[in-house]
KEMITOR-388839 format. One record per residue: x, y, z of N, C-alpha, C in turn. Coordinates in steps of 0.001 Angstrom, whole numbers. Layout:
X Y Z X Y Z X Y Z .
...
END
This chain:
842 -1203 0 0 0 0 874 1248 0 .
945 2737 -1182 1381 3102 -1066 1242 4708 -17 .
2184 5003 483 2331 6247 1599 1295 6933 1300 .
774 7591 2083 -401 8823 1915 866 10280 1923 .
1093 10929 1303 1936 12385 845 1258 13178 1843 .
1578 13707 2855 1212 14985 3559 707 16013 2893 .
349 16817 3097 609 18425 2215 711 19417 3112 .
304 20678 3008 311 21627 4140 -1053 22649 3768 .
-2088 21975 3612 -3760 22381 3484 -4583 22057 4461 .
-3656 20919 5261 -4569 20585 6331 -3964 21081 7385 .
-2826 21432 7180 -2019 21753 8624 -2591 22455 9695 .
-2605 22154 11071 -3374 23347 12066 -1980 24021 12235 .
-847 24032 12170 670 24723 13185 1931 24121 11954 .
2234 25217 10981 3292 25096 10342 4719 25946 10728 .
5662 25419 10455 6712 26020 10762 7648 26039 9534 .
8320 26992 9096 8388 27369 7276 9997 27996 7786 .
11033 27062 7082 12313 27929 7214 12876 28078 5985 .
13003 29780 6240 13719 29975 4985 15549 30301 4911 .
16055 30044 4065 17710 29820 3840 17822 31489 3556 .
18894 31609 3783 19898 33078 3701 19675 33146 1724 .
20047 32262 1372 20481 32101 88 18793 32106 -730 .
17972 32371 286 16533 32544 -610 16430 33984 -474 .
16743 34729 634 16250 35921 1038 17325 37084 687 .
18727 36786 455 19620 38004 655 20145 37484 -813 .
20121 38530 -1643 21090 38694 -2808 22566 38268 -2842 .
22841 37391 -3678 24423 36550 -3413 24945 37845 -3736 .
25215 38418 -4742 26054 39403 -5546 26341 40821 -4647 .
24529 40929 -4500 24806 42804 -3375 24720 42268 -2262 .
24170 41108 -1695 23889 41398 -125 22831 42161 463 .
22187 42424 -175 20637 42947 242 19323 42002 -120 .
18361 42670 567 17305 41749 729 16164 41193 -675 .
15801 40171 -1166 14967 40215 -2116 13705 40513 -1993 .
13335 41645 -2019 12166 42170 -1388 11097 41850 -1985 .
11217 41692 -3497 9853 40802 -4490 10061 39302 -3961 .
10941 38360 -3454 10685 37520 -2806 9775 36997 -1938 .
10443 38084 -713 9845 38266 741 8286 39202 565 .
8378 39471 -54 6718 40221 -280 5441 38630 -689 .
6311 38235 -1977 5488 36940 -2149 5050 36026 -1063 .
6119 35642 -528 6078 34569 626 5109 35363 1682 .
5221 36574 1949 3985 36932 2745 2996 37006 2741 .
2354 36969 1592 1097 36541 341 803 35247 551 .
1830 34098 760 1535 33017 879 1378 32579 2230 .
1673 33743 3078 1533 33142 5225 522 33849 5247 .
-156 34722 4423 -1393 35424 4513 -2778 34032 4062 .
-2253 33709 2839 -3524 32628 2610 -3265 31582 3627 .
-1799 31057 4023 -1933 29914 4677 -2833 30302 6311 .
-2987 31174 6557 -3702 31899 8186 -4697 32242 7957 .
-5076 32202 6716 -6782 33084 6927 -7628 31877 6662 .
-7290 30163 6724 -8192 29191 6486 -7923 28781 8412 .
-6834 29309 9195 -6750 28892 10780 -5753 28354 11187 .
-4671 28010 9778 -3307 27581 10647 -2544 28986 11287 .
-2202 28143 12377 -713 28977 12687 558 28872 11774 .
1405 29914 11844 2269 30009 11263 3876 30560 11671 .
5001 29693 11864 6098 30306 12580 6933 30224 11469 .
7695 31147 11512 8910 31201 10213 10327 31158 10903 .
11163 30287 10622 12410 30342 11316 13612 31134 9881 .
13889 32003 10152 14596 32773 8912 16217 33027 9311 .
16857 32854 8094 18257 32678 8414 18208 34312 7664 .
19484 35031 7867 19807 35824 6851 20037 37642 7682 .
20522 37085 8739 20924 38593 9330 22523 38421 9988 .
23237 37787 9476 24179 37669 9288 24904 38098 7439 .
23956 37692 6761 24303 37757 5378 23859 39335 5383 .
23020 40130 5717 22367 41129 5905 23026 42337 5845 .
24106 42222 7496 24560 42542 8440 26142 42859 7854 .
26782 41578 6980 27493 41490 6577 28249 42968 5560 .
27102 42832 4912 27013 43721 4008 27323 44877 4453 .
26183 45573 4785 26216 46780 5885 27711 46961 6358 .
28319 46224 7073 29489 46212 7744 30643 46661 6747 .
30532 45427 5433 31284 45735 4701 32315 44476 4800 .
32023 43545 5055 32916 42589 5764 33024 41552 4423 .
32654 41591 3317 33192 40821 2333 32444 39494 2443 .
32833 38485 1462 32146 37153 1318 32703 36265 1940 .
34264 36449 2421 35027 35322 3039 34359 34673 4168 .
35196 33800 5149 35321 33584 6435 35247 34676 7458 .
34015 34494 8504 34083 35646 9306 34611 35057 10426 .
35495 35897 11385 36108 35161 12873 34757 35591 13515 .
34250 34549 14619 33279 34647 15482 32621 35738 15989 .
33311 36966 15997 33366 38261 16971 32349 39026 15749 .
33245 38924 14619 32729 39405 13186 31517 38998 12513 .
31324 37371 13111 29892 36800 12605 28683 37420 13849 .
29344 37952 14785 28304 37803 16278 27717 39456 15882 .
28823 40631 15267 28475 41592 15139 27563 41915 13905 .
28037 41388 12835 27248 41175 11861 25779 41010 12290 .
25450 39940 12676 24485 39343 13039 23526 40439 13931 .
24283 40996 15060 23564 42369 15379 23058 43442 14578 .
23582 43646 13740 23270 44842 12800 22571 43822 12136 .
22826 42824 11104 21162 42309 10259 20234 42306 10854 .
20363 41682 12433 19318 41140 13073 17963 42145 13327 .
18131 43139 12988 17516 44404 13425 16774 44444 11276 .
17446 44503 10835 17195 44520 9231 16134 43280 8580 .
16813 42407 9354 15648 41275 9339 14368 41243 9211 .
14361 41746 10751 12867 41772 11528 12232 42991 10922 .
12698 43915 10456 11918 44583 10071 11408 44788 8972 .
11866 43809 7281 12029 43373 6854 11155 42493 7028 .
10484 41763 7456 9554 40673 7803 8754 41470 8408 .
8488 42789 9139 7302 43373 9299 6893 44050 8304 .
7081 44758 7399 6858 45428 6768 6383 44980 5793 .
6838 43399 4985 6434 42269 4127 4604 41809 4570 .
5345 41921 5880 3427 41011 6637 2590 42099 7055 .
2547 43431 7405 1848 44333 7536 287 44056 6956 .
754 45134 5929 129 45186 4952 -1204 44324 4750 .
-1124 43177 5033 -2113 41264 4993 -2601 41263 6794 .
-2118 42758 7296 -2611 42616 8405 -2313 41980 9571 .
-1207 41257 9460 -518 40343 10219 375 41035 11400 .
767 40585 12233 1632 41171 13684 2996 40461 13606 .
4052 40683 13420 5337 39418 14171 5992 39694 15185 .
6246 39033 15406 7094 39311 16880 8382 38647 16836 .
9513 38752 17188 11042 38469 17059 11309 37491 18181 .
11846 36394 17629 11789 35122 19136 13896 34481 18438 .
14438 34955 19671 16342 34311 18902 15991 33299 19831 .
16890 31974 19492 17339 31120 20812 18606 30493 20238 .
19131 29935 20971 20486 29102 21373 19672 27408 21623 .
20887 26788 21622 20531 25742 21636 19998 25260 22749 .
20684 25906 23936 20386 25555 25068 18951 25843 25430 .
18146 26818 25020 16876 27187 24744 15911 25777 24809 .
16352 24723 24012 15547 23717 23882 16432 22622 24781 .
17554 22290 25038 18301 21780 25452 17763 21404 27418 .
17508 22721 27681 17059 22803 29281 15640 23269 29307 .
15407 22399 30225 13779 22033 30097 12918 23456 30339 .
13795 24080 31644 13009 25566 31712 12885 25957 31140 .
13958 26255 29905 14153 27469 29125 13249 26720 27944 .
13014 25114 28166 12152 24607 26694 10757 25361 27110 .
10033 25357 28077 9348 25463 28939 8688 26952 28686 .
9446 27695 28926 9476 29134 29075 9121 29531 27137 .
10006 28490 26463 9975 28716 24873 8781 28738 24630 .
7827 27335 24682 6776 26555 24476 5532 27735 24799 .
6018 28204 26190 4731 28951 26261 4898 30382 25779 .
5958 31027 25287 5940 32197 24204 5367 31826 23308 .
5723 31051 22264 5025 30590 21425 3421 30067 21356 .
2843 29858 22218 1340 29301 22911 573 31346 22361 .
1590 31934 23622 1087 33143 23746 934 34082 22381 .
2329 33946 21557 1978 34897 20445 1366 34061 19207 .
1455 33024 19499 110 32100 18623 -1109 32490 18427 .
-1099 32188 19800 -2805 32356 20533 -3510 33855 19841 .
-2841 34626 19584 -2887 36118 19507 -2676 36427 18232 .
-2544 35228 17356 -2479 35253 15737 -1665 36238 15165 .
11 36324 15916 1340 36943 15396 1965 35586 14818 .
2416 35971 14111 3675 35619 13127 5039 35567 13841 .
5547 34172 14637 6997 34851 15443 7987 34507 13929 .
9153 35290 14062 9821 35338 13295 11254 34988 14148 .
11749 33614 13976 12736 33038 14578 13990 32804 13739 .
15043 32900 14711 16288 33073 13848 17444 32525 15388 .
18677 31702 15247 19522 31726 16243 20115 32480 16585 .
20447 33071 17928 20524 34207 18449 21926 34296 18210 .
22331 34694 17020 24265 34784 16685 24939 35263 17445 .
23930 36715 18196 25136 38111 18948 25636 36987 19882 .
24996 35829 20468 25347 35723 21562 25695 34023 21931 .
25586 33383 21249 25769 31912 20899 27350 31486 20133 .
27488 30875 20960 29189 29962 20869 28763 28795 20462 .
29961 28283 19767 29934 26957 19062 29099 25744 20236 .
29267 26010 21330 29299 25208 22004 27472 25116 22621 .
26836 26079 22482 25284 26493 22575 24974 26942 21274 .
25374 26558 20017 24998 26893 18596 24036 25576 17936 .
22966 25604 17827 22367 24353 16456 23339 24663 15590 .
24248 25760 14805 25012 25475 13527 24046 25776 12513 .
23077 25544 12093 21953 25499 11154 20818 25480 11416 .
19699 26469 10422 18409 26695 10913 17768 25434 10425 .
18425 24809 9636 17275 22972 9382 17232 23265 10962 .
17751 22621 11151 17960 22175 13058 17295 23013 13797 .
17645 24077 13959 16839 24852 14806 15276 24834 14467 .
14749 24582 13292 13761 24976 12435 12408 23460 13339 .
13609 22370 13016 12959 21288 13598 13079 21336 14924 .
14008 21384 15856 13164 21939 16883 12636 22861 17444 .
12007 23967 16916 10501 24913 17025 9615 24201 16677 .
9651 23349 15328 8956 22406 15235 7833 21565 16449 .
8743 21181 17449 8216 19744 18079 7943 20499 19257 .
8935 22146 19600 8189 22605 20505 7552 23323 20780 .
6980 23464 19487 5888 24693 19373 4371 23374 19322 .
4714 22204 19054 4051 20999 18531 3119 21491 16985 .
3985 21898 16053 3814 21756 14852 3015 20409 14107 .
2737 20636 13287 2174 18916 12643 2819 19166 11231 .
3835 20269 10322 4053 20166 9171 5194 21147 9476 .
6724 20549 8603 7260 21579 8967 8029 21706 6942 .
8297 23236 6885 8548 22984 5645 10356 23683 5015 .
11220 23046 4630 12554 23596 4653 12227 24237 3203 .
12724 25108 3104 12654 25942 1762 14369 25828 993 .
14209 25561 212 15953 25111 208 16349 25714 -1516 .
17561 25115 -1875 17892 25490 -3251 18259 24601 -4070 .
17514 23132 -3225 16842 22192 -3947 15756 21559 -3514 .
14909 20787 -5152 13543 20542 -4761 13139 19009 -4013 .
13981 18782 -3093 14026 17646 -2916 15314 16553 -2231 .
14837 15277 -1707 16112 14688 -1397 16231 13773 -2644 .
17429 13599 -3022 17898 12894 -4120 19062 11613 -3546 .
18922 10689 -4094 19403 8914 -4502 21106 9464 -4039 .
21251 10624 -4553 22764 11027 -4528 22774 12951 -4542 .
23975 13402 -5067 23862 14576 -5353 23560 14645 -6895 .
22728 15874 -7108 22463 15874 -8481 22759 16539 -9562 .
23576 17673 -8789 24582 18513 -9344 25778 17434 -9695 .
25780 16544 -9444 27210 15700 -9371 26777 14438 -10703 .
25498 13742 -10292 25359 12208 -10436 24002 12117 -11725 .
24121 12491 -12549 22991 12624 -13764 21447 11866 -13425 .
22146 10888 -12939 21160 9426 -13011 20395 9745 -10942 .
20779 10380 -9885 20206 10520 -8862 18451 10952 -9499 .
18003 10146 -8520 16546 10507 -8265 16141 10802 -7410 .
14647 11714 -6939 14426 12273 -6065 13104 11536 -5251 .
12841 11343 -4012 11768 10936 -3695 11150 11724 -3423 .
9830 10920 -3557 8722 11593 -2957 7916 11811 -2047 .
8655 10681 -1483 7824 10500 411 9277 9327 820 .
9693 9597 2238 10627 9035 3073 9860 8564 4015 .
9335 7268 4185 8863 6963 5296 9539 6806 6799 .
10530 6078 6576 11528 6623 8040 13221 6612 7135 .
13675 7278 8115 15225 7492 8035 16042 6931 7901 .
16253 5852 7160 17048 4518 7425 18769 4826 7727 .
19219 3812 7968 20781 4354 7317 21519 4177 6056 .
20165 3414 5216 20880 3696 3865 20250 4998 3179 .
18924 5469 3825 18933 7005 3124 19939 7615 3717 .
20629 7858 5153 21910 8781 5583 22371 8452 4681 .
23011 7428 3946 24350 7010 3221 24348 7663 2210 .
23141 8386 1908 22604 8987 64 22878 10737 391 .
22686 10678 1604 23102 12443 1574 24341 13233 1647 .
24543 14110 652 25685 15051 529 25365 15883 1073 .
26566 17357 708 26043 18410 1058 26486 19171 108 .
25303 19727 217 25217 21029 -1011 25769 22005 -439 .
26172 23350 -881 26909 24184 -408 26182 25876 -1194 .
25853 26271 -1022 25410 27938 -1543 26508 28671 -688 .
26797 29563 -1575 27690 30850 -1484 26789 31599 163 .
25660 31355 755 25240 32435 1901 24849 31059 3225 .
24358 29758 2411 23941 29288 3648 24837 28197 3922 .
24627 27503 5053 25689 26502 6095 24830 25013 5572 .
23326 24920 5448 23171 23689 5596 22897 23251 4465 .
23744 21500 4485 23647 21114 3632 22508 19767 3494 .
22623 18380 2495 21172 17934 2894 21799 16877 4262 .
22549 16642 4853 23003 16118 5914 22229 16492 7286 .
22467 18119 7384 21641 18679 8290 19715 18698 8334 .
19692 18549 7116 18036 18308 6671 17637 16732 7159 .
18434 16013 6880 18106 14781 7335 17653 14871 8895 .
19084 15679 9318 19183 15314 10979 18234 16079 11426 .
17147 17358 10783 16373 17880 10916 15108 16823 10857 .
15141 16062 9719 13964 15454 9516 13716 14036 10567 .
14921 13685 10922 14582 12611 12386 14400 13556 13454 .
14798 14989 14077 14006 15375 15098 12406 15669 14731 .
12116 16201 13572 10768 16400 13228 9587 15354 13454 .
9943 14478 12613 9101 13208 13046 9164 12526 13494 .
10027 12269 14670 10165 12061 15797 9323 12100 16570 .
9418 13611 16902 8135 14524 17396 6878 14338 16958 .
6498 13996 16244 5042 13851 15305 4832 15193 14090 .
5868 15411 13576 5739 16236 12680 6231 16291 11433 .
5469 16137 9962 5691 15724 8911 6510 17042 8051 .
7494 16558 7907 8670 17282 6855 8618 17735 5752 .
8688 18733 4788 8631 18824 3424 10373 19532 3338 .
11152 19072 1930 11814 19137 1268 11664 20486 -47 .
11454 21375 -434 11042 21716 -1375 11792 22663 -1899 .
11921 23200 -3273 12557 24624 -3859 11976 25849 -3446 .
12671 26193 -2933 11947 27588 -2638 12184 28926 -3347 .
12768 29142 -4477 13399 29871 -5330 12782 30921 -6080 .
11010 30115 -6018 10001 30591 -7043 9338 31757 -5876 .
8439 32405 -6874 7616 33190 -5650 6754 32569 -5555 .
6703 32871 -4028 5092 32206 -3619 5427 30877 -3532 .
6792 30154 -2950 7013 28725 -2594 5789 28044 -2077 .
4906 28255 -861 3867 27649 42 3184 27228 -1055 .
2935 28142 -2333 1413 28242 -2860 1909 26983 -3916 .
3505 27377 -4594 3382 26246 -5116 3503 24909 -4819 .
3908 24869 -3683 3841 23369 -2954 2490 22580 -3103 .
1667 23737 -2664 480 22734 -2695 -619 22665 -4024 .
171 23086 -5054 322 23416 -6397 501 22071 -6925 .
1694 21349 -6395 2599 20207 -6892 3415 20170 -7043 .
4399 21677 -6758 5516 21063 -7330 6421 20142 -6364 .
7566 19843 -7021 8539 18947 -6752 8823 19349 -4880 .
8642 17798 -3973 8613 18090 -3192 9456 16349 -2114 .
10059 16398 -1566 10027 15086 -483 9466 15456 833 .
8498 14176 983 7833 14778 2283 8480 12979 3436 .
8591 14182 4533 9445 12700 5577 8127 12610 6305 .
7479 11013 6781 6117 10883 7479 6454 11090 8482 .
5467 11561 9423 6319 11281 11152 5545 10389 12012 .
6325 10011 13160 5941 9207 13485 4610 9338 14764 .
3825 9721 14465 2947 9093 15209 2102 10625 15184 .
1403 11211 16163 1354 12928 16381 1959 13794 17064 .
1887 15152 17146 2863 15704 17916 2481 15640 19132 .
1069 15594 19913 688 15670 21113 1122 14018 21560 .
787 13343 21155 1028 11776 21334 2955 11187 21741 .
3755 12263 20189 5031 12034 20920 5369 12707 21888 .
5007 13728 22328 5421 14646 23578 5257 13940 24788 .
4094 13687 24351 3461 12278 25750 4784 11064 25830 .
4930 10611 24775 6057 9382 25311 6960 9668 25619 .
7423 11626 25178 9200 12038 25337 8824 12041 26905 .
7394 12432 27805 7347 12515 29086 7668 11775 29669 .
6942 10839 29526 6429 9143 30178 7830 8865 30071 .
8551 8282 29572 10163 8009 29681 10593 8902 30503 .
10297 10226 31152 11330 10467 31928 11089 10422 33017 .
12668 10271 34352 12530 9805 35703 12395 11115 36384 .
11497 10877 37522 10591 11871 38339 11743 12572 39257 .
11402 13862 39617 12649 14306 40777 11811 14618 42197 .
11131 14517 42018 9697 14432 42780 8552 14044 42893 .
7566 14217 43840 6522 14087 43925 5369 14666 44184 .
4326 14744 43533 2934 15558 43796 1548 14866 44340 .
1222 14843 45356 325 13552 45665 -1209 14445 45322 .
-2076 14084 44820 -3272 14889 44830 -4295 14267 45514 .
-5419 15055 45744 -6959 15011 46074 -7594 14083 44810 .
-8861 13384 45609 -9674 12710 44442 -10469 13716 43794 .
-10128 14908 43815 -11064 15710 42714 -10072 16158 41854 .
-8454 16213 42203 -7387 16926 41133 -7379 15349 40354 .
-7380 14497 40735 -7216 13026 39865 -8267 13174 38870 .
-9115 13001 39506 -10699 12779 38586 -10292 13810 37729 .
-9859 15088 37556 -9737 16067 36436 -8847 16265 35498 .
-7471 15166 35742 -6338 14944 35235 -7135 13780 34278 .
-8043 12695 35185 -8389 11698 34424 -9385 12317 33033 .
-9954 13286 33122 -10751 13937 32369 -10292 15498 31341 .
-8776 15189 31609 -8053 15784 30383 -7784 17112 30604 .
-8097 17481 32070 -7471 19204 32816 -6515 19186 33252 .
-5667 20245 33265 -4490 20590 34196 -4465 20855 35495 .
-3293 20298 36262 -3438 19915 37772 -3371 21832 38194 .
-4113 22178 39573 -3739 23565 39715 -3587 22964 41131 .
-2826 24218 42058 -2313 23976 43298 -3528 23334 44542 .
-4495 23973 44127 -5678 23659 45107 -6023 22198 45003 .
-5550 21384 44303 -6054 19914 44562 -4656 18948 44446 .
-3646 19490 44883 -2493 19304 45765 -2265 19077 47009 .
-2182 17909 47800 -2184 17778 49407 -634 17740 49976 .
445 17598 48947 1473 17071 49850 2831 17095 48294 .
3822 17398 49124 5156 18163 47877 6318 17219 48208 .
6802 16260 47236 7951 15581 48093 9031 16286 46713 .
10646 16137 47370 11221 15821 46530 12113 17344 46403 .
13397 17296 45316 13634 18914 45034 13921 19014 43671 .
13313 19408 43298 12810 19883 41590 12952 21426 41548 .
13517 21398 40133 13106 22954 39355 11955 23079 38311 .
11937 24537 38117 10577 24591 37270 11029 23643 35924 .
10321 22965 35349 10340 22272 34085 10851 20649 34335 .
11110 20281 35550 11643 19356 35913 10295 17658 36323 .
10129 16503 35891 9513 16047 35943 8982 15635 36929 .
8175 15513 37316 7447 14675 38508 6515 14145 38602 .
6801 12779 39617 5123 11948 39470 4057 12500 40634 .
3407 12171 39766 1749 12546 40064 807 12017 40496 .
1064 11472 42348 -39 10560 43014 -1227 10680 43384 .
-1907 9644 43151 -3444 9703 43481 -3736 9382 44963 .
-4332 9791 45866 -4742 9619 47125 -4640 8257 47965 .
-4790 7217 46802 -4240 5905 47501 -2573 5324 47069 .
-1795 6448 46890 -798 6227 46776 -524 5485 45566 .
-1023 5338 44214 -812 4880 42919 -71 6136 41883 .
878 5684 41529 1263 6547 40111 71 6938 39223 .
46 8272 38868 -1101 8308 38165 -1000 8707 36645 .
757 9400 36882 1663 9914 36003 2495 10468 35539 .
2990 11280 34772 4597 12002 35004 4094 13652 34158 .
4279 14558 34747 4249 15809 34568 5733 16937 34541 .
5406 17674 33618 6199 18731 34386 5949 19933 34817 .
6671 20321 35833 6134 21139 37175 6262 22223 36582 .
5681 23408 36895 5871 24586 36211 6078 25829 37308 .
6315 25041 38874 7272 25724 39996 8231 24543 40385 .
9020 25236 41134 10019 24889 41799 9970 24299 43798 .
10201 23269 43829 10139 22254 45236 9465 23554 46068 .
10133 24464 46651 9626 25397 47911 8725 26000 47057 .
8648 26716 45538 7532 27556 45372 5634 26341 45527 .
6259 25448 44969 4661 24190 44934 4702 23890 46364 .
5762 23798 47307 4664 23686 49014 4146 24345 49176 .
4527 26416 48762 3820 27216 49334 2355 27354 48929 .
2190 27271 47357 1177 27363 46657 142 26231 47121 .
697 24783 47594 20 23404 48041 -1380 23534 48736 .
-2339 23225 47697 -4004 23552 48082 -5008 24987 48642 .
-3879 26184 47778 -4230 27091 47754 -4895 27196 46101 .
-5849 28219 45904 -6538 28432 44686 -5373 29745 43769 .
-5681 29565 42280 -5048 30213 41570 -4474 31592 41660 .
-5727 31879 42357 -5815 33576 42299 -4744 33942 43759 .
-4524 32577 44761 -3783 33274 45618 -2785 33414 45583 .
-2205 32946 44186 -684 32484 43824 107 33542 44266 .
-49 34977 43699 396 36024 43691 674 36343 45425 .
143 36641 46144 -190 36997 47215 677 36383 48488 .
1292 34756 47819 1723 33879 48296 2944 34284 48200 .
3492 34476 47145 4752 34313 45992 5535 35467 46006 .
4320 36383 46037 5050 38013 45546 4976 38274 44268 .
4935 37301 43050 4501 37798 41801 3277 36916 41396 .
2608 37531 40152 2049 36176 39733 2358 35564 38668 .
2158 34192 39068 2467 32388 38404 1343 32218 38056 .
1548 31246 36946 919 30288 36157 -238 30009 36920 .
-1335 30081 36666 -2406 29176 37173 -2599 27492 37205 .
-2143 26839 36186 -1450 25547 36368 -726 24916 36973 .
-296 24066 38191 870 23771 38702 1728 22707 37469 .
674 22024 36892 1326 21109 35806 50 21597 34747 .
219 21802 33521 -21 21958 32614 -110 20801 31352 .
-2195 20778 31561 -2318 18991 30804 -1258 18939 29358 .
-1106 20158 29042 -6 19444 27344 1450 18861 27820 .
1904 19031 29449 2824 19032 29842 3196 17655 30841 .
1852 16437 30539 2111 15197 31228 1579 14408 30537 .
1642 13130 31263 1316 11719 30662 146 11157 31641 .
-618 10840 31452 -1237 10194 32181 -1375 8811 31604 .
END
């Protein structure tokens, strides 16, 4: 039986990255503004049927570059970090001014690797993104260059791209590239490479088929797309491959053109659930038979049906979740910290503040944020 092809018509939460080498002129170094105008034409139709829409955009370094005056070579770190300050500002505004117009809002979101790496800071990500979702902005994401070392760097927005992906819980994510597709081999190289059309999983004889392509502005090649496309569907989120060269890439995707789509495995709410459930507790939350009964019925735990705090945890840190006769009920993550959840322990939402000194989350665990 053959694969069912994704598309991105049904998508509720897309995430769309575009390459340096789509957006900034190889020759001047400035922006393609009949490009970037199109593509906003196309996040305009893709939002007015109800998806969300996040764009992870490379190209304020290439931007920045320019401006500076710093040439096409090798930049030393200091030179890529400053660069990157001055595009980074050219960028974003640049992407407002494109989406205006269609009525749209964006908002500017950098991260580092460590961003997704540590659970708070995944935590803290997840629910920016919830918030300027919710509020039908456009975030416009990019790795935070001024301030990221090799050592807290993704290296490439594939990567970064896929994970916004899984933690924004995307269901389609789409690489815009300066080719239409994964190919048998390279195809600039190998006459006879062919391209697929659906990757059902990642094998290691598709790794064995990927090169890397190289453009004069961007870093990733299809190596990094791969390693993009096992965090994606991983997560529960289906991959597209596509040229993005044309105007109005989105529109022609679902047009037909030339495209590889990677399936993922399972959904995004469903894998989040198993990335939970696998992990070991640093604590404990024992509840009331009315916080159970409401966990069992698909709500988020709040402090008031909390009897008892074991354990020493930070915010984002996992913990199990007991039911009154002392049974596992499940694995959550906490969205305070060991002393802030005793104080809050079977007090109501509204007293959080009052307790605390600021106000917190109304959730102590947050249902997208456990397993039951």
């Amino acid at each position: 039986m053959a694969a069912v092809i994704p598309g991105i018509a049904e998508a509720r939460r897309l995430v769309v990255k575009i390459g340096s080498a789509l957006l900034v002129d190889r020759a001047t170094g400035t922006l393609r503004a009949d490009w970037l105008e199109a593509l906003a034409g196309d996040v305009a139709r893709v939002k007015a049927r109800g998806t969300d829409v996040i764009l992870v955009s490379s190209g304020s370094i290439a931007l920045g570059r320019a401006v500076l005056g710093l040439g096409t070579g090798p930049l030393a770190l200091e030179e890529a970090q400053g660069a990157a300050a001055v595009g980074q500002i050219r960028l974003a505004r640049a992407y407002e001014t494109a989406l205006a117009p269609h009525g749209i809002t964006t908002g500017q979101v950098l991260l580092t690797l460590d961003d997704s790496a540590d659970r708070r800071r995944y935590l803290n990500t997840r629910a920016t993104f919830a918030a300027l979702l919710g509020r039908g902005v456009v975030p416009i994401v990019n790795e935070n260059d001024t301030i990221a070392t090799d050592e807290i760097r993704y290296g490439d927005n594939d990567r970064l791209a896929a994970n916004v992906a899984v933690m924004a819980g995307a269901d389609r994510l789409v690489l815009l590239s300066d080719v239409d597709g994964f190919y048998s081999a390279n195809p600039n190289e190998d006459p006879a490479a062919t391209r697929f059309d659906v990757v059902e999983r990642i094998t290691p004889e598709i790794e064995k088929m990927a090169g890397d392509a190289a453009s004069g502005l961007s870093k990733g090649g299809m190596k990094t797309k791969l390693m993009a496309g096992r965090t994606a569907t991983q997560g529960g989120c289906a991959m597209a491959i596509t040229l993005g060269t044309a105007m109005a890439p989105l529109q022609a995707l679902e047009a037909g053109a030339p495209a590889t789509w990677f399936l993922p495995e399972g959904d995004p709410q469903a894998a989040r659930k198993n990335w939970i459930a696998a992990m070991i507790p640093k604590g404990k939350l024992t509840l009331d038979a009315g916080a159970a009964a409401a966990l069992a019925a698909g709500k988020s735990l709040l402090p008031a049906g909390v009897t008892a705090v074991s354990g020493a945890f930070r915010r984002g840190d996992p913990v199990a979740l007991i039911g009154a006769d002392g049974a596992q009920l499940g694995i959550g993550l906490v969205r305070y910290t060991a002393e802030e959840a005793r104080a809050i322990r079977g007090h109501k939402s509204g007293e959080i503040e009052a307790i605390l000194g600021y106000p917190g989350r109304a959730a102590l665990v947050h249902r997208d944020d456990m397993a039951i």
